[in-house]
KEKE-386536 format. One record per residue (C-alpha): x, y, z. Coordinates in steps of 0.25 Angstrom, whole numbers, m for minus. Each point is the difference from the previous one (the first is absolute). Last residue first. Layout:
REM KEKE-386536
> east,north,up
> X,Y,Z .
...
//
This chain:
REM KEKE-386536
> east,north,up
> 75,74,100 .
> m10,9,5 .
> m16,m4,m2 .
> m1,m6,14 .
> 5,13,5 .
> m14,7,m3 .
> m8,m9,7 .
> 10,1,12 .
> 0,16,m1 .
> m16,m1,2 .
> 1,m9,12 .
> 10,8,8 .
> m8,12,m1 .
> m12,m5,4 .
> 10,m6,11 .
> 4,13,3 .
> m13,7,0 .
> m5,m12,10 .
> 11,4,10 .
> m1,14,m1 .
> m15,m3,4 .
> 4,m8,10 .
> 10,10,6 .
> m10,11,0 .
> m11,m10,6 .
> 10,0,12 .
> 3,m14,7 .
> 9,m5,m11 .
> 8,m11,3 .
> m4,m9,m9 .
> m2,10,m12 .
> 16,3,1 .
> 2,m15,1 .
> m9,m1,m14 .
> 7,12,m7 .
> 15,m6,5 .
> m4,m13,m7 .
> m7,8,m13 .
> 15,7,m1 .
> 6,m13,0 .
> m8,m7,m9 .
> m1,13,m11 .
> 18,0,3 .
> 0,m14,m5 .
> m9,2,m12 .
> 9,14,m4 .
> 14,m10,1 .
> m9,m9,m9 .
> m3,11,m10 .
> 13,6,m1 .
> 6,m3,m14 .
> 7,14,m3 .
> m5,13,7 .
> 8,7,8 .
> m10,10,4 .
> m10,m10,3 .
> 11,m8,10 .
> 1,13,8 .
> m13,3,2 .
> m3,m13,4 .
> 12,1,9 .
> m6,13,6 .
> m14,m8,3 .
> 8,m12,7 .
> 6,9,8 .
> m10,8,3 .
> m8,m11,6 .
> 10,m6,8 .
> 1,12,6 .
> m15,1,2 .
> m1,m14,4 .
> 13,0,11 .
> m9,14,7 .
> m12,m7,2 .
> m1,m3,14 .
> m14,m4,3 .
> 4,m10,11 .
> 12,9,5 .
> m8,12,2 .
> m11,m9,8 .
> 13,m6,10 .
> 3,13,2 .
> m13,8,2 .
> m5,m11,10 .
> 13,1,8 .
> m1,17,1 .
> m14,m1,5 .
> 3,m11,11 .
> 11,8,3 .
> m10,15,m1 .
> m10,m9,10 .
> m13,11,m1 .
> m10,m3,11 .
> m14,m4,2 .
> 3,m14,m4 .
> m8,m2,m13 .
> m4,13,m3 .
> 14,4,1 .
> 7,m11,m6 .
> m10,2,m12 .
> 3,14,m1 .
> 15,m4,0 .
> m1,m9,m11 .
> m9,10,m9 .
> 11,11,3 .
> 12,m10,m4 .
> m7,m6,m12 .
> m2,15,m6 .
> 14,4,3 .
> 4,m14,m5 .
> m8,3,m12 .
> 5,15,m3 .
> 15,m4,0 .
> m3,m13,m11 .
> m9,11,m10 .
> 13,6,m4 .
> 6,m11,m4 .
> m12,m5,m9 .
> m1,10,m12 .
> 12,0,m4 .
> m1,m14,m5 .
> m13,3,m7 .
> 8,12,m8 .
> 11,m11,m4 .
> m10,m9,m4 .
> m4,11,m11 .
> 12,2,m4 .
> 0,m14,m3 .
> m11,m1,m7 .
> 5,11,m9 .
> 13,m6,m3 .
> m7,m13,m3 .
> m9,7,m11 .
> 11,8,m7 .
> 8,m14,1 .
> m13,m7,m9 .
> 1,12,m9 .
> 13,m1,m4 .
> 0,m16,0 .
> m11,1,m9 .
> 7,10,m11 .
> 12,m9,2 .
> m8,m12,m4 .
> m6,7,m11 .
> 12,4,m6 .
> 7,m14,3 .
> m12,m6,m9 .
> 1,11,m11 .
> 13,m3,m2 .
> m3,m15,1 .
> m10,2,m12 .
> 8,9,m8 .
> 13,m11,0 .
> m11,m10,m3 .
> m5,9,m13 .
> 14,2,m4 .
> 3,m15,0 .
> m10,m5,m5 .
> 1,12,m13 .
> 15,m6,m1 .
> m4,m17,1 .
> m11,4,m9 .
> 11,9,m11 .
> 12,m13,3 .
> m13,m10,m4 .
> m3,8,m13 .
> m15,3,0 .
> m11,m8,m8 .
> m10,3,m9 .
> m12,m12,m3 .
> m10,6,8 .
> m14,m6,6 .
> m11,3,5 .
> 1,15,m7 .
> m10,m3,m11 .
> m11,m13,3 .
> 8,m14,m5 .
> 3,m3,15 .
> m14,m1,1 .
> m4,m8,m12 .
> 12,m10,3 .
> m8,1,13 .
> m12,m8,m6 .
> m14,6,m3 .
> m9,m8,m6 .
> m4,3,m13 .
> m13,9,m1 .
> m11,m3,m9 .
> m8,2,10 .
> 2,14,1 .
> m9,8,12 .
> 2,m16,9 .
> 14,m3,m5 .
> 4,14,4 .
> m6,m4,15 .
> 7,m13,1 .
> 15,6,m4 .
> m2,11,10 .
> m4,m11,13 .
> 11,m9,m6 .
> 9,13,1 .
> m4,1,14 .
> 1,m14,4 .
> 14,m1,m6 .
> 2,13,7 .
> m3,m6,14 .
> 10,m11,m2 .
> 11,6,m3 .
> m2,10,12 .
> m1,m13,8 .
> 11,m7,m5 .
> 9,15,2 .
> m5,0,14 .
> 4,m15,2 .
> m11,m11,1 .
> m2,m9,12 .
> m12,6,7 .
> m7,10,m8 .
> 2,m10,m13 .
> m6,m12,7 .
> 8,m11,m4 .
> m3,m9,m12 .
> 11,4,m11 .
> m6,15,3 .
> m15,m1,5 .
> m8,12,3 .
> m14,m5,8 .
> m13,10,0 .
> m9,2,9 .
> m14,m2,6 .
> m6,7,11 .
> m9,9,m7 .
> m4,m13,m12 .
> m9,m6,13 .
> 0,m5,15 .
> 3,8,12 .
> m9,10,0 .
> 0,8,14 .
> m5,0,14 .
> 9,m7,5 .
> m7,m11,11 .
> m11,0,m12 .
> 11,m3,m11 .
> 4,m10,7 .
> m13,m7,3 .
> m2,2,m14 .
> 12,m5,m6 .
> m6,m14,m4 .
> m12,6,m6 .
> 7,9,m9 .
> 8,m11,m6 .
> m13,m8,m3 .
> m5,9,m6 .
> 11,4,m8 .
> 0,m16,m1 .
> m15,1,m4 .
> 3,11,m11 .
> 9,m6,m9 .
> 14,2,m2 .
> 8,m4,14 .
> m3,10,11 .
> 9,m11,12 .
> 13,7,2 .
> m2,15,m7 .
> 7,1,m13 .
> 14,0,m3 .
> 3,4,m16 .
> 13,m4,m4 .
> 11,8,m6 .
> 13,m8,m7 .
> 14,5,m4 .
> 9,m11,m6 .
> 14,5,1 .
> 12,3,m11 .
> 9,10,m6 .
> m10,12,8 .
> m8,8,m9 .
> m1,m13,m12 .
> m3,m11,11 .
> m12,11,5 .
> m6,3,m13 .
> m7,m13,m2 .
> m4,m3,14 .
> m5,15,m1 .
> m9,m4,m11 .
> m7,m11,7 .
> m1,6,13 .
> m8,13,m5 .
> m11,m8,m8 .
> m2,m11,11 .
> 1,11,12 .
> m12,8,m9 .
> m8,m14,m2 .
> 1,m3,15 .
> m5,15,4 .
> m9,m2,m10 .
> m7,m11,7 .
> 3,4,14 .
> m10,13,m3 .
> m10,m10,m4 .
> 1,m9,13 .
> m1,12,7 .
> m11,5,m5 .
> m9,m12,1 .
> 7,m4,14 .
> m4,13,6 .
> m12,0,m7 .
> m6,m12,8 .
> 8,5,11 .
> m7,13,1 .
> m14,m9,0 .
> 5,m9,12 .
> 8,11,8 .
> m14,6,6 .
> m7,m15,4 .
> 13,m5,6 .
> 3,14,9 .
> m15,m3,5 .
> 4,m15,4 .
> 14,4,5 .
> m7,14,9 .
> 2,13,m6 .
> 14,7,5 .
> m1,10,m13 .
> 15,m4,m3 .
> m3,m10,m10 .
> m12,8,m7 .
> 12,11,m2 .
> 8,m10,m6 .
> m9,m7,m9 .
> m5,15,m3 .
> 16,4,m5 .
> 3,m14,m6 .
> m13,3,m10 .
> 6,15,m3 .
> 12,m7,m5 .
> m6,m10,m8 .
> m7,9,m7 .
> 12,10,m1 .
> 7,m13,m6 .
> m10,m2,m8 .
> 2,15,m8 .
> 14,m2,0 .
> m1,m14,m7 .
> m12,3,m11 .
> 8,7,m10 .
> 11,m12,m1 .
> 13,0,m4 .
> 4,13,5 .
> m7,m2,15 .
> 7,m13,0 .
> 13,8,m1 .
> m4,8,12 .
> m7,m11,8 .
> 13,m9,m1 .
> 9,13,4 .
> m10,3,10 .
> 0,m14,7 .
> 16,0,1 .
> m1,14,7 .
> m12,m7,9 .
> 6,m10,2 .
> 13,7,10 .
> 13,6,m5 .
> 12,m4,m4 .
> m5,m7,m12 .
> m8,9,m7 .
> 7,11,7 .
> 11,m2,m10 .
> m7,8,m8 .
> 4,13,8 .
> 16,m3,m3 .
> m3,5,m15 .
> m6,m4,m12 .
> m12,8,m9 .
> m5,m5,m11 .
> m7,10,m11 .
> m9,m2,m13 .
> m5,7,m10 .
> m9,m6,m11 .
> m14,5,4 .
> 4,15,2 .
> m5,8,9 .
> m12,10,1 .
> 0,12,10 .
> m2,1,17 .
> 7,m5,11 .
> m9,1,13 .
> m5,9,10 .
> m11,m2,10 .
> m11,13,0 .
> m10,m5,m5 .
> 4,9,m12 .
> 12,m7,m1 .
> 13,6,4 .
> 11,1,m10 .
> 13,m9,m3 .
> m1,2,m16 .
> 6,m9,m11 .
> 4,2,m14 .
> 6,m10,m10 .
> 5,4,m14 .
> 1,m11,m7 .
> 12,m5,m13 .
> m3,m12,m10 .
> 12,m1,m10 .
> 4,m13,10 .
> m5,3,14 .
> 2,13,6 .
> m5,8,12 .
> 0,15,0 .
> m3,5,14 .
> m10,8,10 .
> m1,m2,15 .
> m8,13,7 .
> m2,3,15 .
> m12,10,6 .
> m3,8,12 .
> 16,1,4 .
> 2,4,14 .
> 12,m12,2 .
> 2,m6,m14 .
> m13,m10,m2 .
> 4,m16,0 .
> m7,m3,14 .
> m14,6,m5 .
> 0,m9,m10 .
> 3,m14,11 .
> 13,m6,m1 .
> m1,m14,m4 .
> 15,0,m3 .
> m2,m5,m15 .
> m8,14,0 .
> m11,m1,m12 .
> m3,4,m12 .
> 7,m9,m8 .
> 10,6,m8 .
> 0,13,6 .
> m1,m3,14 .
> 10,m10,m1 .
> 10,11,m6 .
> m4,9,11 .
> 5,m11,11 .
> 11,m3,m7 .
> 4,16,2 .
> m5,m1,15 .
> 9,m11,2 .
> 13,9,m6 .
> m5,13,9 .
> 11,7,7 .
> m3,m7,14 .
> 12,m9,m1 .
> 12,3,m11 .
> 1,m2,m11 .
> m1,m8,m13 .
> m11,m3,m10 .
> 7,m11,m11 .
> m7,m1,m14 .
> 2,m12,m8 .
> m2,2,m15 .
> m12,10,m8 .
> 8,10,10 .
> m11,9,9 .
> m5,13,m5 .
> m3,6,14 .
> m7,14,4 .
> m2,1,15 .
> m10,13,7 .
> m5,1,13 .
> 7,m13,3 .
> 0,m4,15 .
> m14,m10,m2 .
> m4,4,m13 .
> m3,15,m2 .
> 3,1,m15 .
> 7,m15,m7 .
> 4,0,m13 .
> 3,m12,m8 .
> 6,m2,m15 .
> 3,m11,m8 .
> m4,m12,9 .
> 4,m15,m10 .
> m9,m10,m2 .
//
């Protein structure tokens, strides 16, 4: 199957695309937010109606656009298709993807997010099994919405706060059909990880060099496969599940096990084992559901897949050209590194400069303020005096005042201050390899900060104080980032 032609009109950020893709390999490249997924997105829409994101209809409309279209030529053999579909709103009033595919196109999509199969909880790794059973068999999805809706009124009877005898008598007939369900749904499950795990144990050795991958179905401890142990099962857990209020027992708590050479693969594997691993599963998934529309399908092998136009190339580049071409591109690279990293040091000094500006306008803030608070001490002490001892001691007065200037004395933290602020000044406008001489000076210009916070006895000096340290502990985060 080859895509001749696709357009896209009002798709996601595409008002309008026209593509006529290589019949070999085609690479989409640059850079981020310009649209490459969106594209693969389209193409997976056209082919099979559907978003291999599970993006909702209404989520792949252009911004203000009423109606998206998808159309394209797909080829296969002589045989070529035109392949139309619409992104409307329904008549009641849900929107959808509308217009007739075709029943021989496929499309696989790979990328970082499958790996949430394994990194993430059971339930991703119980979608993937219901999804592919969902394909193999026409009944699964619509049981698995049974089952479903059963779990729901167990759990709501379960947390109804009725008495343990009453609660017995209400669960008994929704367990009945929870184990009849169940035990159906775990039924395919188990055929569906059969069909998937044989083929990827053939297709993994040939993907990686070597390896044994396995995938196990890990039921519930205790359900068994008939209806008494279910039973039975559901009995065991119910004081539990009484004390929880939730269904604890059944194919919605079940998982599923990846095995590489009989370790977990989530847990032992590399990245590269585990990307590996996941599209030997996806390509067994693809290669079992072309067998079941042709039957007389051979299995698909990867000598098949390296076989497909554009996996593989047989020209080759003289080594002295490559060693050339590296060499240029690292040369641009590092260019465009050291470009960077002066444009960043630019800004980042800009920043500092106008921190400390700003410190400086705190500092010259606080020494006029120290002549008006011993003038404010000195009146409020001899009013005390005098209210105190009916008369007014000027000596006693004048004693008070000294040994109070002396205390909150602020004079060495402000001079120390604007020393320490000149010499940041200085050291940015030099430049060179200056962040641990700028880290020093943040300590020592938060030490003269808190002292001068310490001695504060006037809310102007506290809130200078506080400014300064805000100050301070933005230029800290920032220096972090200077060599």
């Amino acid at each position: 199957m080859e895509i001749d032609r696709v357009e896209l009109s009002d798709f996601r950020n595409y008002r309008r695309l026209s593509l006529t893709p290589s019949p070999q390999l085609n690479i989409l490249a640059g850079l981020n937010a310009q649209g490459k997924t969106n594209l693969l997105e389209g193409l997976g829409v056209l082919l099979v109606g559907r978003s291999f994101r599970g993006a909702k209809a209404v989520e792949m409309l252009a911004w203000g656009a009423p109606t998206a279209y998808v159309t394209g030529d797909i080829r296969r053999g002589e045989t070529v298709r035109a392949i139309r579909r619409s992104i409307a709103q329904r008549e009641d009033g849900r929107w959808g993807v509308g217009g007739e595919g075709c029943a021989w196109t496929r499309a696989i999509g790979f990328g970082w997010p499958d790996l949430a199969i394994l990194t993430e909880g059971p339930q991703a790794r119980r979608n993937f099994v219901d999804g592919f059973a969902g394909k193999l068999y026409a009944a699964h999805l619509s049981g698995l919405s049974r089952y479903r809706q059963i779990v729901a009124r167990r759990n709501h009877l379960l947390q109804s706060g009725l008495s343990e005898r009453a609660l017995r008598n209400a669960l008994a007939p929704w367990n009945e059909q929870l184990a009849r369900v169940g035990l159906e749904l775990v039924g395919r499950r188990r055929q569906a990880v059969s069909a998937i795990e044989s083929e990827a144990r053939d297709l993994y050795p040939t993907l990686a060099g070597a390896g044994a991958v396995r995938l196990r179905y890990a039921e519930t401890a205790g359900t068994g496969e008939g209806m008494t142990e279910f039973l039975n099962a559901l009995d065991a857990r119910f004081g539990e599940e009484a004390r929880r209020g939730q269904s604890l027992v059944g194919p919605h708590r079940d998982d599923l096990a990846f095995d590489l050479a009989g370790r977990d693969l989530a847990g032992f594997a590399s990245r590269g084992q585990q990307r590996t691993a996941i599209l030997a599963f996806k390509l067994a998934e693809l290669d079992l559901r072309v067998r079941e529309r042709l039957p007389g399908a051979a299995p698909l092998c990867v000598n098949d897949v390296l076989r497909w136009p554009g996996m593989l190339g047989t020209e080759t580049l003289p080594v002295e050209e490559l060693r050339a071409a590296c060499a240029e591109l690292v040369s641009r690279v590092l260019e465009e590194f050291s470009s960077s990293r002066a444009r960043e040091g630019e800004k980042l000094r800009a920043m500092l400069i106008e921190r400390a500006a700003a410190m400086e306008q705190r500092v010259a803030e606080v020494a006029p303020r120290m002549p008006e608070v011993l003038a404010a001490f000195r009146e409020k002490l001899a009013t005390r005096l005098k209210d105190a001892i009916a008369a007014s001691d000027d000596e006693r007065v004048r004693q008070e005042v000294v040994l109070f200037a002396n205390r909150i004395d602020v004079d060495e933290e402000l001079t120390r201050l604007g020393t320490h602020i000149s010499e940041l000044k200085r050291i940015l406008q030099q430049g060179g390899v200056v962040g641990k001489r700028l880290d020093f000076l943040m300590q020592e210009l938060n030490r003269e900060a808190n002292t001068l916070g310490s001695k504060s006895v006037d809310i102007v000096v506290t809130q200078a104080s506080m400014g300064l340290k805000l100050l301070i502990e933005q230029m800290r985060e920032q220096v972090q980032n200077i060599e």
